[in-house]
C-alpha positions in Angstrom: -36.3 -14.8 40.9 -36.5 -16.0 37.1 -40.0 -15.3 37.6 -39.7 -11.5 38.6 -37.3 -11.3 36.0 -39.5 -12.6 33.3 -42.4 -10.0 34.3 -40.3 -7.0 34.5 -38.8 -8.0 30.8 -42.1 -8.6 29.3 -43.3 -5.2 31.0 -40.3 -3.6 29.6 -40.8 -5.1 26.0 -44.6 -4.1 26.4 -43.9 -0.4 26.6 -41.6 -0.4 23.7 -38.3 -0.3 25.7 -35.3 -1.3 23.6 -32.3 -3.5 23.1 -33.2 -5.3 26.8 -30.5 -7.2 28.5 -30.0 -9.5 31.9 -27.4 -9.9 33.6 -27.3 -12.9 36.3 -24.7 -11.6 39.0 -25.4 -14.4 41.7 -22.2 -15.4 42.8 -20.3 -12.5 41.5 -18.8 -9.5 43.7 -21.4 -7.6 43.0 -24.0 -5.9 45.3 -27.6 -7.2 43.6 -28.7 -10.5 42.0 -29.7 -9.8 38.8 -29.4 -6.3 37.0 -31.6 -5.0 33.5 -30.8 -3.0 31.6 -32.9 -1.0 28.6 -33.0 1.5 25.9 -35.3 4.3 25.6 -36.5 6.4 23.0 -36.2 9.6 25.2 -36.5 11.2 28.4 -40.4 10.8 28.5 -40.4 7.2 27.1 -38.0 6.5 30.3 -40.4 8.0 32.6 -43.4 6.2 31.1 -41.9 3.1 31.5 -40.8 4.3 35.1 -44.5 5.1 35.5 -45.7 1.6 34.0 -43.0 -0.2 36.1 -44.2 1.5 39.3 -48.2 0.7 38.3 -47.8 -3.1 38.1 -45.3 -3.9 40.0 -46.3 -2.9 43.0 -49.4 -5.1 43.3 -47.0 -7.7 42.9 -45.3 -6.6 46.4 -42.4 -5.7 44.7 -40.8 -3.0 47.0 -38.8 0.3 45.0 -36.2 0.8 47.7 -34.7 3.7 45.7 -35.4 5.9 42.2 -32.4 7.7 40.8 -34.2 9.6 37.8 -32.8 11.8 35.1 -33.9 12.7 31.6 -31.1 10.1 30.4 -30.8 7.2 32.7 -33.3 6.0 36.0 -32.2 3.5 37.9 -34.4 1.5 40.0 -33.6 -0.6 42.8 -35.9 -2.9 43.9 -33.0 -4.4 46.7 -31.7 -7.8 45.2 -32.5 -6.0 41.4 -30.9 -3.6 39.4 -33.2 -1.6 36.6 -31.6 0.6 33.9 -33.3 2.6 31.8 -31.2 4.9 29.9 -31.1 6.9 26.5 -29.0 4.8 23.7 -26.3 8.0 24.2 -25.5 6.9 28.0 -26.2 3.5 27.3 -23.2 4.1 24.7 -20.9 6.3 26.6 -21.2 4.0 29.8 -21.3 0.9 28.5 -22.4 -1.1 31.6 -22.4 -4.1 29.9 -19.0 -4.5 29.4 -18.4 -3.5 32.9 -20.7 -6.0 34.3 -19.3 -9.1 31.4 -16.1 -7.5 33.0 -17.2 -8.9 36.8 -18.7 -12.3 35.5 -15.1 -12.9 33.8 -13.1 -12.2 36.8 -15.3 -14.6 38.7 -15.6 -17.5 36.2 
């Protein structure tokens, strides 16, 4: 797992994608493993890295179970991980990183 994490960070990082956060959710009431989540610079920043994401990691057998895509926010589900990529204006209004620090807390 640490290992998939690691690739889809650096591929993240590689394509520019900002302020990139992981959140470890084994063992927490939550329905995936491990969720990212990233910045972009704009809607067609967010689908490049979409793009980039699809090209390499699916040599790597990873399998995209689902794409939710708009201009500000895709999420990708790749079953036991959780991939945001949204605009710094959703990232700021939704704030899922307090919600998931929220559901580590409760658990801890």
């Amino acid at each position: 797992m640490e290992e998939r994490i690691g690739k889809i960070v650096s591929l993240l990082d590689e394509k520019k994608a900002e302020s990139i956060q992981v959140f470890d959710m084994r063992n927490k009431d939550y329905f995936v493993e491990e969720v990212i989540i990233a910045s972009t610079m704009g809607d067609r920043h967010g689908y490049a890295l979409l793009d980039y994401l699809l090209e390499k990691l699916k040599p790597l057998n990873e399998t995209f179970l689902h794409i939710e895509k708009s201009d500000d926010w895709i999420v990708v589900d790749l079953g036991d991980i959780l991939i945001h990529l949204m605009s710094s204006e959703y990232r700021s209004r939704y704030n899922i990183e307090e919600f998931l620090q929220d559901i580590s807390a409760k658990i801890e």
